[in-house]
C-alpha positions in Angstrom: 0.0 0.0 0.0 2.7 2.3 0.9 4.7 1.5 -2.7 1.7 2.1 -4.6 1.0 5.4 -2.7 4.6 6.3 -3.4 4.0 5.6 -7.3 1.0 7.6 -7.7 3.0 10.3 -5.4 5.8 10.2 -7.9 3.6 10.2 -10.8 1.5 13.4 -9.5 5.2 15.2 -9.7 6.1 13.8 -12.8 3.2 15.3 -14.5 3.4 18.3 -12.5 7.0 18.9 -13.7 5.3 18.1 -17.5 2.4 20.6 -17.2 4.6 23.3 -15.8 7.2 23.2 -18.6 4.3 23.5 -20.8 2.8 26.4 -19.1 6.1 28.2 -19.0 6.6 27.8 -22.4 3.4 29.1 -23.1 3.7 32.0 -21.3 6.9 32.8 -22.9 6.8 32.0 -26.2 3.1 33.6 -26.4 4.1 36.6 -24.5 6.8 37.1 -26.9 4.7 36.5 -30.0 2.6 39.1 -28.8 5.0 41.6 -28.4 6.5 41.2 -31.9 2.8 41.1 -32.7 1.7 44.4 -30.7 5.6 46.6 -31.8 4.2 45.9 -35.7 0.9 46.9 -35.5 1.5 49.9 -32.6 3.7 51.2 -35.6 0.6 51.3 -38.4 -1.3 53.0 -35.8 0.9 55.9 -35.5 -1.1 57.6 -38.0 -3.6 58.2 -34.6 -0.6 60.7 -33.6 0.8 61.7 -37.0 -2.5 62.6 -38.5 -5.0 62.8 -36.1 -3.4 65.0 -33.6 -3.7 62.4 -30.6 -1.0 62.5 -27.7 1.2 59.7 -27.3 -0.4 58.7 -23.9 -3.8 58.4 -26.0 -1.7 56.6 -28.5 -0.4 53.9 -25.6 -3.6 53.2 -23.8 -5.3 52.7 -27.2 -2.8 50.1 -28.4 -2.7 48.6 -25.1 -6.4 47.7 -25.2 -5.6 46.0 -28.6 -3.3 43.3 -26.2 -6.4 41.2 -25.7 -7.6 40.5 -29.0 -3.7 39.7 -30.0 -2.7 37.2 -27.9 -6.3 35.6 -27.9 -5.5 35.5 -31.8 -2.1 33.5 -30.6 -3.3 31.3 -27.9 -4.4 28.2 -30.3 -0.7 28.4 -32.3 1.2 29.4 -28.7 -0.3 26.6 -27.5 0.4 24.1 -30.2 4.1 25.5 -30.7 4.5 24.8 -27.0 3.2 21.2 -26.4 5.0 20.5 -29.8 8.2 21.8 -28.7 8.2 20.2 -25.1 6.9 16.7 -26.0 10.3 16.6 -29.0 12.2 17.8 -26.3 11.4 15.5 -24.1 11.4 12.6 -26.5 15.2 14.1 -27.6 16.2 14.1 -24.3 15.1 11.0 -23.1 12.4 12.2 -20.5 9.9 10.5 -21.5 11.1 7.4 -20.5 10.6 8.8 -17.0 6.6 8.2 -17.7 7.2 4.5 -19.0 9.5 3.3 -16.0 6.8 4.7 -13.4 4.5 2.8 -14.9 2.5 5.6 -16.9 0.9 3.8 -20.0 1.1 6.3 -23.4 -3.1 5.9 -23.3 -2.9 7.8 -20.2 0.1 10.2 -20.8 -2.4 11.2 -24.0 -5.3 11.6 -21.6 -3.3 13.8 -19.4 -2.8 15.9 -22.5 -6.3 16.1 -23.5 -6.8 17.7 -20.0 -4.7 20.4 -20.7 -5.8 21.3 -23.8 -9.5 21.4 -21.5 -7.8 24.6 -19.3 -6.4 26.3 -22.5 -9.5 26.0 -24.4 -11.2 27.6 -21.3 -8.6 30.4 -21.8 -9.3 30.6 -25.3 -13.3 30.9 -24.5 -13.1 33.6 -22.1 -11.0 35.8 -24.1 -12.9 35.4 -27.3 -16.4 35.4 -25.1 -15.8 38.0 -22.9 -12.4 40.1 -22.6 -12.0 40.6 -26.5 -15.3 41.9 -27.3 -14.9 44.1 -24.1 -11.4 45.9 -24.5 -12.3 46.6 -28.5 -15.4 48.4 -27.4 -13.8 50.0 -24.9 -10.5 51.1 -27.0 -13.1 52.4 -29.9 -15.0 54.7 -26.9 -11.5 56.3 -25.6 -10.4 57.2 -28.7 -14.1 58.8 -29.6 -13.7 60.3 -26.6 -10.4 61.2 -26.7 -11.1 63.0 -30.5 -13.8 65.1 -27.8 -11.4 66.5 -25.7 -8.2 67.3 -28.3 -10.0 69.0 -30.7 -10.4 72.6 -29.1 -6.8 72.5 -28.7 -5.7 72.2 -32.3 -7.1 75.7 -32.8 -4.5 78.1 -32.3 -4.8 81.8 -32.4 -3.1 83.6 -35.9 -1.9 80.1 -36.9 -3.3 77.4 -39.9 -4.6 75.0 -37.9 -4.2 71.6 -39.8 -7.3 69.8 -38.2 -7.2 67.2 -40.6 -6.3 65.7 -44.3 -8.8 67.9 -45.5 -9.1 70.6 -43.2 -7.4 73.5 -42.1 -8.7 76.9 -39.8 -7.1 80.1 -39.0 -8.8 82.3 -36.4 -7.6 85.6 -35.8 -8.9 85.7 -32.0 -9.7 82.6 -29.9 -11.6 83.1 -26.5 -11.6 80.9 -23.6 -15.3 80.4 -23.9 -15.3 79.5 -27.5 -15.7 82.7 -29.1 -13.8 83.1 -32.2 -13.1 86.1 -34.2 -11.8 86.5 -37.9 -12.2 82.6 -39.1 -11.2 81.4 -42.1 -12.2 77.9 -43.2 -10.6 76.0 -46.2 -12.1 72.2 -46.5 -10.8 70.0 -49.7 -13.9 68.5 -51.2 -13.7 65.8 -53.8 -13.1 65.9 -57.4 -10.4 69.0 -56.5 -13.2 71.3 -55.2 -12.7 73.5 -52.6 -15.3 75.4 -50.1 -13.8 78.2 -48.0 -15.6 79.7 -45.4 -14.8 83.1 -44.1 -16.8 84.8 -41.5 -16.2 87.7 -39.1 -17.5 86.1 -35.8 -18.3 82.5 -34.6 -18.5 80.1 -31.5 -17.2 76.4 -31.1 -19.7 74.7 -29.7 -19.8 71.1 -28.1 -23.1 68.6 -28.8 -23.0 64.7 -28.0 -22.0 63.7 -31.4 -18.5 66.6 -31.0 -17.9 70.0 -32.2 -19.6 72.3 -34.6 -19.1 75.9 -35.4 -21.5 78.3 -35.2 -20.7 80.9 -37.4 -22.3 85.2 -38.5 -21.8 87.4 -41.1 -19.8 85.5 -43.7 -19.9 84.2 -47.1 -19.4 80.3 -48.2 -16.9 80.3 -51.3 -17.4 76.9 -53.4 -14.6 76.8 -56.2 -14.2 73.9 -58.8 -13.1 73.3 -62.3 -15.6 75.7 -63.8 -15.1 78.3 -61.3 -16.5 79.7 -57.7 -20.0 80.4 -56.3 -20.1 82.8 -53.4 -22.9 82.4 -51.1 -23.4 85.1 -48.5 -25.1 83.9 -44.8 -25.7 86.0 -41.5 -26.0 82.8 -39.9 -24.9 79.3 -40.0 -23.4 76.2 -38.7 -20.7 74.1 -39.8 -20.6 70.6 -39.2 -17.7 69.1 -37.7 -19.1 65.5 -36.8 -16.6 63.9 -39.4 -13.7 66.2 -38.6 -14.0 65.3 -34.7 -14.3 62.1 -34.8 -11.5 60.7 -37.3 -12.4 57.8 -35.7 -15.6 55.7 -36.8 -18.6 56.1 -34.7 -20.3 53.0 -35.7 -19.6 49.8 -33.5 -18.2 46.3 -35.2 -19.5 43.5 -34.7 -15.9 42.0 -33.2 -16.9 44.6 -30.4 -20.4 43.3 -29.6 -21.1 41.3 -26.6 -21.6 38.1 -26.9 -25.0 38.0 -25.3 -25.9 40.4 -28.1 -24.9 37.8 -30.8 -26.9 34.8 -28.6 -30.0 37.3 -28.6 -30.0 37.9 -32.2 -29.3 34.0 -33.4 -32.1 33.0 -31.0 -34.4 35.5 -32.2 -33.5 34.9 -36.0 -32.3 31.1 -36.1 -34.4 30.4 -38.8 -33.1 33.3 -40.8 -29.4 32.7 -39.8 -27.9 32.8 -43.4 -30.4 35.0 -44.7 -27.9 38.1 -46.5 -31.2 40.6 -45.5 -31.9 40.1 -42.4 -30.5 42.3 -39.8 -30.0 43.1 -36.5 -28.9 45.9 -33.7 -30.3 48.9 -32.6 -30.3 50.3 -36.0 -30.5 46.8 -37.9 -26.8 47.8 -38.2 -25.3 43.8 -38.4 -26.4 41.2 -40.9 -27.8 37.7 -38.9 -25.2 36.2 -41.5 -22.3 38.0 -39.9 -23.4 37.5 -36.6 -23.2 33.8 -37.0 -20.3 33.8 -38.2 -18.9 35.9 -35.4 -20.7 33.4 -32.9 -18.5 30.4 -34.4 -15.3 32.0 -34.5 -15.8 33.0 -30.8 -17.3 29.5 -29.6 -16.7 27.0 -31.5 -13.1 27.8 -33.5 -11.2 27.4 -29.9 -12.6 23.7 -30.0 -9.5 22.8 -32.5 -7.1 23.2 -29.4 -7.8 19.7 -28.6 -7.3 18.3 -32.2 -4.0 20.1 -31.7 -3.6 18.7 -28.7 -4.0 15.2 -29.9 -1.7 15.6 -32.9 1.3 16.7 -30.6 0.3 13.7 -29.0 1.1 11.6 -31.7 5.2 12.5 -31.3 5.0 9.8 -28.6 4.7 7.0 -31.5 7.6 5.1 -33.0 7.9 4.5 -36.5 8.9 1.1 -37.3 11.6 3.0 -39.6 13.4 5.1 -37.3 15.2 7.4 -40.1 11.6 8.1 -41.3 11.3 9.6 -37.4 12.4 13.2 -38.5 10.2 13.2 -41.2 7.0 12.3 -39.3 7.3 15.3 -36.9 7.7 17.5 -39.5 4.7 16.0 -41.0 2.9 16.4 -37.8 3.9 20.0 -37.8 2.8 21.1 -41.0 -0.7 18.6 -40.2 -0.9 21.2 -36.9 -0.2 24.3 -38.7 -3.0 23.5 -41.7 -5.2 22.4 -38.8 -4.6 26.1 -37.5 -5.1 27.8 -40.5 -8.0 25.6 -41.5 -9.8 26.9 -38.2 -9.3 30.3 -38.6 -11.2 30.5 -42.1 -13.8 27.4 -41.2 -16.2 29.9 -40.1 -16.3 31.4 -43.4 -18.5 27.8 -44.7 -21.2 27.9 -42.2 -23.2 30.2 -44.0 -23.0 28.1 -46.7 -26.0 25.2 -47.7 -27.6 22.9 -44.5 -25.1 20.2 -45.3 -22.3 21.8 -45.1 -22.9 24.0 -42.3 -24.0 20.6 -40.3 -20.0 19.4 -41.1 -17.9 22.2 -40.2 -19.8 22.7 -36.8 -19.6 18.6 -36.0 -15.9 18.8 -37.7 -13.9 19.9 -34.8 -15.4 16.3 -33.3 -14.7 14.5 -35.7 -11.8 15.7 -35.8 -11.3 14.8 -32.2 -12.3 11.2 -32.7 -10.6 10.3 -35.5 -7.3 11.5 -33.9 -7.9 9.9 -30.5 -9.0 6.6 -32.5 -5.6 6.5 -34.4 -3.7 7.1 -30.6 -5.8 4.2 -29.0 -5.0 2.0 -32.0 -1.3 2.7 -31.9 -0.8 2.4 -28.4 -2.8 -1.1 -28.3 -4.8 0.2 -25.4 -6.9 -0.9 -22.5 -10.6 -0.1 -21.7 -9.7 0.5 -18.1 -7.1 2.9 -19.1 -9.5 5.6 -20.4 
């Protein structure tokens, strides 16, 4: 009794030691990824600085909130990579004899993999479920809000005030109270035509959807190809919605809450893959994108455990050992289509009944087949599972 206690004792470590290399190579080799990841595209966002006028601490916290969706995009190949990397290295090394002489059958070496791939594909649910959706919404409403609170400032007194692309304002006086004196207003419109605005007093006034000007005793100058039109006004109000917010205003659909996709699937099931139907608080997302979201969030992180499973497969001997090499590679590339083929399999569900039916029951499939090749290879047990 004591011996066998001692065995499952040392056993408990064994795969303890196993897990944590795992989980530390995770952590680095995903961080990592991520920060390659997050450097690359922090650099084609500089344009929110450049261009838009944003401070760099507006420019941080923006990209920062971006993490989230990054490393949730990494998670399945981080994980892969790392259960890839450790079970060679082990199998290099040696180590995994360790399992075999303490009596730990390959059947239940795999099972203690499948587990694992359980905790990450928890991971992989609440980020796409929960933190994702959350930290783009919330990035998208600081910047809006953000475009709020920098725009008064890029108004400078006797100065052309590049507001934007398009957009530039020169004011002779500039009040604290957002009374403006002597403006001049030259806005690029399409086709090279221009529309200058000049007027001798005006007010920038804030509304919920930004900044507009509120402007007397002026003319409105429209100039194209064929010439100018001059339009005289005592009163008037320019629009600076657009200008404001160089940001979008409208909300994508990889920034909804998940209970918002549930809601509208449940409420148009039938009508799932209908390219009409619509919903939102301004029918503003199509039932066919919405579903589509709804797979990549839920059921695209299933494929961790087919991933899982193929790592697993390192464990085998070819009856040609030179042909050894050549197998893991194989299993690589196998992982890496497996990873690619998940990312675009929710593209197929919106497809005919048929083939919607296969690509949601594929990731199980997918799962059996794999853990039916490992339990024929390893000439299992039934008590073992």
């Amino acid at each position: 009794c004591i011996f066998i206690k001692f065995i499952i004792s040392m056993n408990k470590l064994i795969f303890r030691k196993f897990y944590l290399d795992i989980l530390s190579f995770f952590l680095l080799s995903s961080l990592a990824i991520t920060a390659i990841v997050w450097v690359i595209q922090g650099v084609n966002l500089l344009d929110i600085v450049t261009e838009q006028g944003h401070s760099f601490r507006v420019y941080f916290i923006y990209t920062l909130l971006n993490l989230p969706k990054i490393f949730s995009k990494l998670i399945i190949f981080a994980y892969f990579l790392s259960l890839f990397v450790i079970i060679n290295r082990y199998e290099n090394n040696n180590e995994i004899l360790v399992f075999w002489i303490n009596g730990i059958n390959k059947i239940t070496f795999i099972n203690f993999i499948f587990k694992i791939s359980l905790f990450f594909l928890l991971v992989q649910l609440i980020f796409n479920v929960l933190i994702v959706p959350y930290t783009q919404n919330l990035s998208q409403k600081f910047l809006k809000n953000s475009s709020i609170d920098f725009f008064p400032k890029l108004i400078q007194e006797k100065k052309f005030s590049k507001v934007s692309k398009n957009l530039n304002i020169f004011v002779e006086k500039y009040k604290e109270n957002g009374v403006l004196e002597g403006i001049y207003i030259k806005e690029k419109l399409k086709n090279d035509e221009n529309k200058i605005i000049i007027s001798s007093k005006g007010k920038l006034i804030q509304s919920n959807d930004g900044y507009k000007f509120k402007l007397y005793k002026g003319k409105i100058i429209n100039i194209d190809k064929k010439g100018n039109f001059n339009l005289g006004f005592k009163e008037t109000i320019y629009e600076l919605d657009e200008i404001n917010f160089k940001t979008r205003k409208e909300i994508k659909l990889g920034e909804t809450k998940t209970s918002f996709l549930i809601y509208c699937l449940n409420k148009f099931i039938n009508s799932r893959k209908d390219d009409d139907k619509r919903c939102g608080q301004k029918d503003n997302f199509l039932i066919k994108d919405i579903y589509e979201e709804a797979f990549k969030r839920i059921i695209n992180p299933s494929y961790i455990i087919i991933l899982s499973l193929i790592s697993s497969l390192l464990i085998l001997k070819l009856k040609v050992p030179k042909f050894q090499n050549y197998f893991k590679f194989f299993l690589f590339l196998l992982g890496f289509f497996i990873i690619i083929f998940s990312e675009l399999s929710y593209k197929f569900v919106s497809m005919s009944l048929n083939i919607e039916i296969l690509f949601i029951s594929m990731p199980i499939l997918f799962i059996i087949l794999f853990y039916l090749i490992i339990l024929l290879k390893t000439n299992f047990k039934p008590k073992y599972l």
